[in-house]
C-alpha positions, 0 to 999 in steps of 0.5 A, spaced: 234 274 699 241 275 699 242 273 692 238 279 690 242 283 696 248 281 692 245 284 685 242 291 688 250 290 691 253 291 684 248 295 680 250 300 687 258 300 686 256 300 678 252 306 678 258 310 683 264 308 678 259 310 673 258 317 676 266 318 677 268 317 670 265 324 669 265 331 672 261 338 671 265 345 672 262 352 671 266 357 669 268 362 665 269 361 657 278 362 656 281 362 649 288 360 651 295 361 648 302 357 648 307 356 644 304 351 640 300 359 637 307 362 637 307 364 643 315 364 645 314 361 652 309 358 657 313 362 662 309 368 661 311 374 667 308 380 665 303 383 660 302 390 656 299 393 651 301 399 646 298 405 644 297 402 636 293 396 640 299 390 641 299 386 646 306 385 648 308 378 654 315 378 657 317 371 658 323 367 659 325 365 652 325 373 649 318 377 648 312 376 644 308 382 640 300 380 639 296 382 635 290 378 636 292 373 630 299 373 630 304 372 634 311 376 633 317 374 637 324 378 639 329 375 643 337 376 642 338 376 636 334 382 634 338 385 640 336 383 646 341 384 652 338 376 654 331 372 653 328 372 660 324 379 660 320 379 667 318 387 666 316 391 661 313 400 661 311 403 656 313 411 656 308 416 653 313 417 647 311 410 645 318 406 648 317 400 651 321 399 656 324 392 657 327 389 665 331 383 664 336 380 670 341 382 667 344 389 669 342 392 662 337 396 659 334 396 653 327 398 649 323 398 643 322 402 639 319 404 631 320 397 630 328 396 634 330 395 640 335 399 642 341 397 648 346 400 651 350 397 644 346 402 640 344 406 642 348 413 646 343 415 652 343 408 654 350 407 654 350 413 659 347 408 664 351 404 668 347 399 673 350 394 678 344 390 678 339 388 674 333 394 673 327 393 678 322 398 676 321 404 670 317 409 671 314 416 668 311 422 671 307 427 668 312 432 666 315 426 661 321 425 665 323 418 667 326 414 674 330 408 672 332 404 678 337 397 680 337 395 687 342 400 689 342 406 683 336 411 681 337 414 675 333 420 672 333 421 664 328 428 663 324 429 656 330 432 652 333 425 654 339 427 658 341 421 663 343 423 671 345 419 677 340 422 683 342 417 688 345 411 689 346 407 695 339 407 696 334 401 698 327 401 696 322 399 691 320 406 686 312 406 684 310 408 678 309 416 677 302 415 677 296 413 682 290 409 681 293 409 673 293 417 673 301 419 671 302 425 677 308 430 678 311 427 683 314 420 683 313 415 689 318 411 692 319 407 699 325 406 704 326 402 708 319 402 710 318 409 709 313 412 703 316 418 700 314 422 693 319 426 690 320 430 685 328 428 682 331 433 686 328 433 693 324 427 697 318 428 701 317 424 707 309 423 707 308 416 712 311 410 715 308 403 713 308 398 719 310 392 719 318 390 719 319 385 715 320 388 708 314 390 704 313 386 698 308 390 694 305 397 695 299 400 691 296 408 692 290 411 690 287 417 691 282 414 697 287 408 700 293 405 700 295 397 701 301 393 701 302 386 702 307 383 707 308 375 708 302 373 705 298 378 708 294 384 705 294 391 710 289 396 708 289 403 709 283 408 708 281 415 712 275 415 706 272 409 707 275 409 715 278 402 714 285 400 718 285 392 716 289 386 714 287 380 712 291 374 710 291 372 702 296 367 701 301 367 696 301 373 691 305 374 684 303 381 683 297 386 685 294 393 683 288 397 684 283 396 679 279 402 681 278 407 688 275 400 691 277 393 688 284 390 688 287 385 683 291 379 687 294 375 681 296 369 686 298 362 685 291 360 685 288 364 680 287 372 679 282 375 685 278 382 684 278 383 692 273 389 694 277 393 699 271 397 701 267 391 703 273 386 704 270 380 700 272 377 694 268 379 688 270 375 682 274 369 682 279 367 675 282 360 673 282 358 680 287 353 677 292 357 675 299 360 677 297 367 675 302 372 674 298 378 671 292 381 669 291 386 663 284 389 661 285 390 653 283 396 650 276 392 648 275 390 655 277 383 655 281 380 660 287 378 659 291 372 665 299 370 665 301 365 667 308 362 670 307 355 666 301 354 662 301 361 658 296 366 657 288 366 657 283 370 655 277 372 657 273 376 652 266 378 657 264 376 663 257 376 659 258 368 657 259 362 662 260 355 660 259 348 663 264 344 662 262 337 661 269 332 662 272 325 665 276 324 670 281 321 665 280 329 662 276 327 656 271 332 654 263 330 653 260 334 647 254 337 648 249 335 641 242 337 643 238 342 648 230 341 651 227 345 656 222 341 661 220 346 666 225 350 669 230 345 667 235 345 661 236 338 658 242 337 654 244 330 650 251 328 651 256 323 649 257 316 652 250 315 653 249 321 657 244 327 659 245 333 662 240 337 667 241 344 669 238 348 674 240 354 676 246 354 672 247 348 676 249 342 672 248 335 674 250 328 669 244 323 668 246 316 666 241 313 661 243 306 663 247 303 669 251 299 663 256 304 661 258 299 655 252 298 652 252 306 651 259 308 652 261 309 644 254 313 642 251 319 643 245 322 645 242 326 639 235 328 640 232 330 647 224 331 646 220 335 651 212 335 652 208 336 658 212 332 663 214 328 659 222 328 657 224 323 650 233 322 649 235 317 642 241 313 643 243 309 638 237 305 636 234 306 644 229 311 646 229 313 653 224 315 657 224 319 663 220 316 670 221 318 676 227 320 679 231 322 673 230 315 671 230 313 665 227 306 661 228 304 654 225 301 648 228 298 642 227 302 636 229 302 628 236 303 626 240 309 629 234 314 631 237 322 628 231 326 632 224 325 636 218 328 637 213 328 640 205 325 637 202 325 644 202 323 651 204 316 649 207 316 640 213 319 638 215 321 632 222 317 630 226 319 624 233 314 623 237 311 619 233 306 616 225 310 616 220 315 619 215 311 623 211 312 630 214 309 636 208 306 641 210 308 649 208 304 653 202 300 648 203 293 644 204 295 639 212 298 637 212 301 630 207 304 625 212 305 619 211 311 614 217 311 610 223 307 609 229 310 607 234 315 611 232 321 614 235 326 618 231 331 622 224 332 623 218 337 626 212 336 627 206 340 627 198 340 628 198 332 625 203 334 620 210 333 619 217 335 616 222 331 616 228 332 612 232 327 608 240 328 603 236 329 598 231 335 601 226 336 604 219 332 605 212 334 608 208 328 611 200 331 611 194 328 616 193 323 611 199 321 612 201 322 604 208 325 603 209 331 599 217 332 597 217 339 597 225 340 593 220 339 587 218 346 586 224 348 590 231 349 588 233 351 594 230 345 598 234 340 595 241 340 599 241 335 605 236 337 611 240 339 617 234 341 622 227 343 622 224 349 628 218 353 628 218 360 629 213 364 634 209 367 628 208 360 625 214 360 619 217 353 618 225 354 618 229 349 614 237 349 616 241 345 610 248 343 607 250 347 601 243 352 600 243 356 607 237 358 611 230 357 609 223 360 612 217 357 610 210 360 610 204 355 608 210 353 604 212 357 600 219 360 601 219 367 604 227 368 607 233 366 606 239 367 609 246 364 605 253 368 604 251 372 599 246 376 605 250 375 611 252 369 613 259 366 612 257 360 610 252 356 607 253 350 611 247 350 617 248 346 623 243 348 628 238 353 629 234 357 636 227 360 635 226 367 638 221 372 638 221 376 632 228 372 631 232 367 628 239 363 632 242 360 626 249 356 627 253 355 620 260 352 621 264 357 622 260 362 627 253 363 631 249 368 628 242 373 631 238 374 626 232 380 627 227 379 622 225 385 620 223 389 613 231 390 613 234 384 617 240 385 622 245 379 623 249 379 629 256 375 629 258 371 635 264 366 635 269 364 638 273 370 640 267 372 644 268 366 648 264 361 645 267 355 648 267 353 640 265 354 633 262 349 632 255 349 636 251 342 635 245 345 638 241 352 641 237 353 645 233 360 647 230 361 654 227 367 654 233 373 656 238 366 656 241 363 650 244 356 650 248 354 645 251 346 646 258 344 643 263 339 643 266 342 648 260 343 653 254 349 655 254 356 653 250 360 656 249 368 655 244 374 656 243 377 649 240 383 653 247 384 655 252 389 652 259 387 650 264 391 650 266 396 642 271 392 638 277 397 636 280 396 629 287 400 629 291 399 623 298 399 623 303 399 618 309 395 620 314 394 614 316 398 608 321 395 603 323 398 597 326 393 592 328 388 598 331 393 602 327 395 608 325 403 609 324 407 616 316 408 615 315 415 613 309 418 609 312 419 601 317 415 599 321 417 593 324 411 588 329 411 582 326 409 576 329 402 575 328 400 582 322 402 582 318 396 587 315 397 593 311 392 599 309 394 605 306 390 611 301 392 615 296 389 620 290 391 623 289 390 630 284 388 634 283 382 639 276 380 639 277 379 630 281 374 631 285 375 625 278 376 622 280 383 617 278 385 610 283 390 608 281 395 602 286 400 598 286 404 592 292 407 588 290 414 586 295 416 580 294 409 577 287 406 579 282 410 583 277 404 584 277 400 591 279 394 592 280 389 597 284 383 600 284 379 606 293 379 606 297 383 610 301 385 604 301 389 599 306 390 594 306 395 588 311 392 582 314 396 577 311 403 578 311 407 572 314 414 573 309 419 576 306 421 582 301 416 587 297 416 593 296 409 597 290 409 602 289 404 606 284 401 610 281 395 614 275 392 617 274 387 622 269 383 624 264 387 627 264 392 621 268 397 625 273 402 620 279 403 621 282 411 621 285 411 613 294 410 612 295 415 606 303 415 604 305 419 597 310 415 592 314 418 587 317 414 582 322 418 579 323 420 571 328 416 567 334 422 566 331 422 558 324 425 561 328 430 565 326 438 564 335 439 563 336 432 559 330 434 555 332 441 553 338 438 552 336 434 547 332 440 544 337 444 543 341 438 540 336 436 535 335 442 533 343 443 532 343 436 529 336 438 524 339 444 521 346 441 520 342 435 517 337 440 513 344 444 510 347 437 507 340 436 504 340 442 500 347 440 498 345 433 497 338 435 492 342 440 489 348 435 488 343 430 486 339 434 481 347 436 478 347 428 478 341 426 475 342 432 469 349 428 468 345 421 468 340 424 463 346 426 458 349 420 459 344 416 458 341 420 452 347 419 450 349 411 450 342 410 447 345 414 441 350 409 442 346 403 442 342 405 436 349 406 432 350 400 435 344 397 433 344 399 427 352 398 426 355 399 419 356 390 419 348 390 420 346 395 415 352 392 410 349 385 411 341 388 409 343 390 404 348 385 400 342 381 402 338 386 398 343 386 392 342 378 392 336 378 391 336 383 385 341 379 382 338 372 383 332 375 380 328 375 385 325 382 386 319 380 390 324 377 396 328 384 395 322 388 394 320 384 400 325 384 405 327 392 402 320 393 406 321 390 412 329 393 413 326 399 412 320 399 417 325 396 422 329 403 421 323 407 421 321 404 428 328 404 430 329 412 430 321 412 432 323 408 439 330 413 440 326 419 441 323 416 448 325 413 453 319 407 455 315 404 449 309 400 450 310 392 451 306 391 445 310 396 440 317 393 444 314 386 442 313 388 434 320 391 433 323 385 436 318 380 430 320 386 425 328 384 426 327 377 427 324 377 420 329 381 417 335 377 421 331 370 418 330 372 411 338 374 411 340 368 414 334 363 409 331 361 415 337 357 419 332 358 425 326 359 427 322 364 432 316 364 437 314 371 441 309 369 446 305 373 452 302 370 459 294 369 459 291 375 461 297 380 460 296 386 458 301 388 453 297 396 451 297 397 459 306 396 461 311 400 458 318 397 458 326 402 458 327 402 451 333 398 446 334 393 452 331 387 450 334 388 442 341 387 444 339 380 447 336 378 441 342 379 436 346 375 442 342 370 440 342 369 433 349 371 432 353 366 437 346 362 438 343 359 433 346 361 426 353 357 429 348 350 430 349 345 424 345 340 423 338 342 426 333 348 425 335 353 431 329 356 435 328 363 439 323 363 444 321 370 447 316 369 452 313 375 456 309 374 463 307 377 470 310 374 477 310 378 483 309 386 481 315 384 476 314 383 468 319 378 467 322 377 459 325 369 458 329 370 451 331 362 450 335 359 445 337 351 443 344 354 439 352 352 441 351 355 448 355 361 451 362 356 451 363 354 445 361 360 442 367 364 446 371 359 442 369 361 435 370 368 437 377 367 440 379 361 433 376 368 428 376 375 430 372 379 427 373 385 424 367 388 428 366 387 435 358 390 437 358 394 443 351 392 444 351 388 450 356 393 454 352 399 452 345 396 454 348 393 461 351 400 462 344 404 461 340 398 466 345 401 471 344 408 469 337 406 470 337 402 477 341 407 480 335 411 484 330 406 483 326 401 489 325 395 485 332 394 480 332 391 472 335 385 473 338 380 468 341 372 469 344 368 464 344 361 464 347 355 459 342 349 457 345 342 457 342 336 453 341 330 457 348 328 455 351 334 459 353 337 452 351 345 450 345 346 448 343 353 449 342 359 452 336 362 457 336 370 458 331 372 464 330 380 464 326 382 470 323 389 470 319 393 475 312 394 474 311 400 469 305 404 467 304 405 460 300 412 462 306 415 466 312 411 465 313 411 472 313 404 477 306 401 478 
């Protein structure tokens, strides 16, 4: 008996250790900001937000702008008189203005501040003490005051001193948030309204000691002394004062509810029915509280940041240890009128009247403390949680008892009042509770998910999804379906009987008899393909993804609704959902969300607002066109859209009408326009966030400026000029055609003239003199038929002679048989010394060419006279060859005589009598005729030498330009 005394002593004090390792709290779901999100500091006094839509926070390292991404920070480098900023106003023409403790002012303004260093208004301001309050009235005149100076500055900016020496605290120019004509301010326990030049006095304030905080409305008046809190209200007949403790700052929020910011959190106290309506971050030293412009709650702090609460729509339980350790949330089941929730660490949640209670599974915390329970399963009375390889079952009293099951249990379901389905890491199997029998196994292998149904059952697997018919035969349905192939994440029925199949990779499936009849990917709304978990509703499908919680109405045209972090979901990344009616529950890693989806959420803004321009690296003041040079001719511009709720989440469109009309977008708050050319252009701009709202469009004009040679005066100039330069070039023309016309006379009688020459020349009187001895020497040896003979042929080579004269080109076919008829004639007389060859390249047309007539004849005679004629000892030998290389005739003249050297030292041993002109006169008419030709007549002259480096004859090449033989001209 003692023993078992002992025994229940320990399982007693085990249970009571293991209830204190965790805690649940209700409240409000928070994103919250420190420096390690930009923020400049956790000391964080006072916040505002602009008219573009920034959220600008004085802290004690210089300030910070927000623009619900990203965070921009000042400090004295970007001219702040200090860093610690406590204070901040913002006028009706856009200038914040910045209170730090130091007797200096400044504020921001078009993106700089300004400080009594830069700018000539403030420096009219001289302070003994560091600012306390600005404040503006309707007429938009402005009272800046230290503690012992008030200072007035009027619309048109003049500055003057109304009253110094003066002690009490100046309130905004405005009640309950409206800007009045008159000003109000206290001295010395007095409340005054003035309007600059003349104080009212309108009523004392009781109390001695000095007030500390004083708002006014249109129904009452409060202030706060020593912690404790006087109200005043002839409208709701109220005259009290009630103890608050300490209190950082307070303002009205309307005619009945006043904000205390205090160091136990932020209070919204109904003055009219003197209760406390709502309490906030009841933990933290809050030194101010904002309502943004899309109706989130913002909360400073003095040491931990700044908190944002998006809607008082969600509300979170989170589930902790008491080293602070977080417990997620992974599966959601009604039973009754309680939620269940499966935690970590071996853990149920129960929740009741939003209400939440932990439940061990088991006293041993060891056995459990590194698993999760990732199934909970609902039937009847009858409550199932998996755990490891464990299933619990519910008895009586939240106690739970368990068996063992097979390999590490994903889901559960329940068969019947004593059979549970069993999906896990090793099969798919039946589970006996409370019978003999443990397993009656179906399938082996991996499996994810499961549902069951009317005897059937899907299960899921990483190969896709499989269906378990009565007969307990498995069809895998990712056969005949594509989309069924990805691994199966979670299986639900909907209200009117459809299957819905949530994957990694292919979305969200809707089956109906097992055919696919929605489907709901990133290409038709969701912004991922990577389903965690889904929630059924009526006429409605909850959907998870990885990066967001998704409504989708089931319509003919399905409507999707986004709610992710930024709309204080404790977490985007949802392990289970679970719709109750009106309520939706959604379970994380962080805790339980939970929210009415009747409820209405406060209209995102998205407000676009360029902030920088730089042209070709220099920054511009913003204005609406811009004008570039022409060479410096790039341009950026930084812009952001802002909104609070988005979270960053833009999608900016921009065309550029000039250069290309189509719209394009970009996720990058930047664009940069490089090397514009010259024109005219208009940039529009705009955003969307991610609730679809359109921002108003930004148009700005851009004109890049002409080069100064496409410039009306340089142009006309340069008109002009060509004119001058057309006509003086035109007059030279004239005389050029008519000089070159003169020229071209004087070369046709030039070269008329040396082909004469050339003719004389050829028929030089040695030549003829020379025939005709050899015709003598013949007659007189008798030998009449070599004289009748070569008598024939010298007067055919005369004959052709005079022919040729008469024309300036002859065909390649007659040049070729006037050069055989003087060959001939010069081997009859020399009695055969040499031996010649003519010969044309295969497929050459010889009737087709023509050739300048009397140039080739000159080179032959060389040959003869100084080539072959001098060779002793062997039979000389004249080539001439004819062929076609590159839109040229080439003429190859090839002898095997003395060579070019020796024949010059005959010349020089002997001088003739006669001397031919031949050469000279035919290298003077290829000049004549290269003269006004494109492709030129050329010659080249070679010696030949034998392999013992001795003379062995002379190659001439004469190239000609393509003639043809109907025109003379070039082909």
């Amino acid at each position: 008996m003692q023993l078992f005394r002992f025994i229940w002593h320990v399982f007693l004090l085990k249970l009571l250790s293991l209830t204190s390792l965790v805690s649940t709290a209700q409240e409000y779901s928070y994103k919250h900001y420190n420096p390690k999100d930009g923020l400049a500091s956790s000391t964080v006094y006072q916040m505002l937000q602009d008219r573009d839509g920034f959220i600008w926070f004085a802290t004690n390292s210089g300030l910070s702008r927000f623009d619900g991404a990203h965070f921009k920070n000042f400090s004295t480098l970007d001219g702040l008189p200090v860093n610690v900023i406590f204070r901040m106003f913002e006028d009706s023409r856009g200038r914040i203005w910045l209170m730090s403790y130091k007797n200096a002012i400044s504020y921001y303004y078009k993106g700089k501040i300004h400080n009594q260093q830069n700018d000539s208004v403030l420096r009219k301001i001289q302070l003994e003490d560091f600012v306390q309050e600005v404040v503006e009235n309707k007429n938009q005149e402005l009272l800046l005051k230290d503690s012992k100076k008030i200072y007035h500055i009027d619309a048109q900016d003049s500055v003057r001193l109304i009253s110094s020496e003066i002690r009490g605290i100046a309130l905004a120019g405005q009640q309950n948030g409206k800007r009045s004509e008159e000003f109000y301010l206290t001295i010395d326990n007095r409340l005054y309204s003035t309007d600059t030049k003349t104080f009212t006095y309108l009523q004392d304030l009781p109390e001695e000691k000095t007030l500390q905080h004083l708002a006014l409305g249109d129904k009452l008046m409060c202030w706060l002394n020593s912690n404790v809190l006087f109200v005043q209200s002839s409208y709701y007949k109220k005259n009290y004062k009630q103890f608050v403790g300490p209190v950082n700052t307070m303002y009205l929020l309307n005619d009945s509810i006043l904000c205390l910011n205090t160091t136990r959190g932020t209070l919204f106290y109904n003055l009219a029915q003197q209760k406390i309506e709502k309490r906030f971050l009841p933990n933290g030293n809050v030194s101010h509280f904002l309502v943004d412009k899309e109706g989130g709650y913002w909360f400073s702090t003095l040491n931990d940041g700044v908190f944002r609460l998006g809607s008082f729509v969600f509300k979170s339980i989170v589930v902790q240890t008491a080293a602070g350790q977080k417990l997620g949330v992974n599966n959601l089941e009604k039973l009754n009128d309680e939620i269940w929730a499966g935690c970590d660490m071996g853990h149920l949640l129960k929740i009741r009247n939003n209400a939440a209670n932990l439940v061990a599974l088991t006293a041993d915390d060891k056995e459990l403390r590194n698993h999760s329970v990732y199934s909970v399963s609902a039937k009847g009375n009858r409550l199932a949680a998996a755990c490891r390889d464990y299933v619990f079952v519910k008895g009586q009293s939240d106690q739970f008892t368990h068996r063992l099951g097979w390999g590490s249990i994903k889901e559960i379901a329940w068969k019947n009042d004593h059979e549970l389905l069993v999906a896990s890491s090793d099969a798919l199997y039946t589970m006996q509770i409370g019978g003999a029998k443990q397993h009656a196994e179906h399938r082996l292998g991996r499996t994810t998910c499961l549902y069951y149904r009317n005897d059937s059952t899907w299960f899921g697997a990483f190969d896709g999804l499989y269906l378990m018919k009565p007969d307990e035969s498995i069809v895998y349905l990712g056969k005949d379906m594509p989309l069924l192939r990805a691994p199966i994440i979670s299986i639900r029925e909907g209200t009117d009987g459809a299957i819905w199949i949530a994957t990694k990779g292919s979305g969200l499936v809707g089956l109906q008899n097992n055919r696919i009849t929605w489907h709901f990917s990133d290409h038709n709304g969701l912004k991922s393909d990577h389903i965690r978990c889904i929630g059924i509703d009526s006429g409605s499908v909850w959907v998870a993804t990885d990066k967001d919680l998704n409504r989708i109405q089931l319509q003919s045209d399905p409507v999707i609704t986004r709610y992710s972090y930024s709309d204080e979901l404790d977490s985007e990344v949802i392990n289970a959902i679970l719709v109750d009616k009106n309520i939706i529950y959604a379970g994380s890693n962080k805790g339980v969300t939970w929210f009415d989806k009747r409820d209405t959420f406060s209209s995102s803004m998205c407000n676009f607002k360029l902030l920088n321009v730089t042209v070709n690296g220099e920054e511009k003041e913003l204005q609406q066109s811009y004008a570039l040079p022409y060479r410096n001719n790039s341009i950026r511009f930084d812009y952001v859209a802002i909104s609070m709720k988005s979270a960053g989440n833009m999608v900016y469109h921009y065309r550029l009408h000039g250069l290309d009309s189509n719209w394009k977008s970009t996720t990058q708050p930047s664009l940069e326009l490089i090397s514009l050319p010259p024109g005219e252009y208009k940039l529009e701009l705009f955003a969307v966030n991610r609730f679809d709202v359109k921002s108003l469009p930004y148009n700005v004009s851009i004109v890049v400026q002409n080069p100064f040679w496409r410039t009306y005066w340089f142009m006309g100039s340069i008109l002009a000029l060509t004119s001058l330069i057309a006509w003086f070039i035109g007059t030279r023309h004239n005389r050029a055609i008519i000089r070159k016309e003169k020229l071209r006379r004087l070369q046709e009688q030039q070269l008329l003239d040396l082909e004469q020459k050339a003719l004389r020349a050829q028929m030089n009187p040695h030549f003829i003199f020379n025939c005709l001895y050899s015709i003598q020497s013949f007659i007189l040896d008798k030998d009449p038929e070599k004289a009748n003979k070569y008598l024939s042929q010298f007067a055919s080579l005369i004959r052709q002679t005079l022919e040729n004269s008469l024309q300036s080109f002859i065909l390649l076919d007659d040049e070729i048989k006037y050069l055989s008829t003087y060959l001939q004639l010069e081997q009859m007389r020399s009695e055969s010394r040499f031996e010649y060859r003519i010969e044309t390249e295969a497929g050459l047309s010889t009737a087709a060419i023509s050739i300048p007539v009397m140039v080739l004849q000159p080179f032959v005679e060389n040959a003869i006279r100084h080539g072959v004629q001098s060779v002793n000892g062997r039979v000389g030998l004249i080539t001439i060859y004819f062929s076609v290389n590159d839109q040229e005739l080439v003429c190859r003249i090839e002898d095997n005589g003395i060579g070019r050297r020796e024949a010059q030292l005959q010349r020089n041993a002997s001088p003739a009598a006669y001397r031919s002109r031949g050469m000279q006169l035919t290298y003077e008419r290829i000049d004549l005729i290269n003269t006004n030709a494109v492709r030129k007549i050329t010659v080249e002259i070679a010696d030949k030498f034998n392999e013992y480096d001795e003379p062995n004859g002379t190659d001439v090449i004469v190239r000609f330009p393509i003639f043809a033989a109907k025109d003379n001209a070039p082909a």
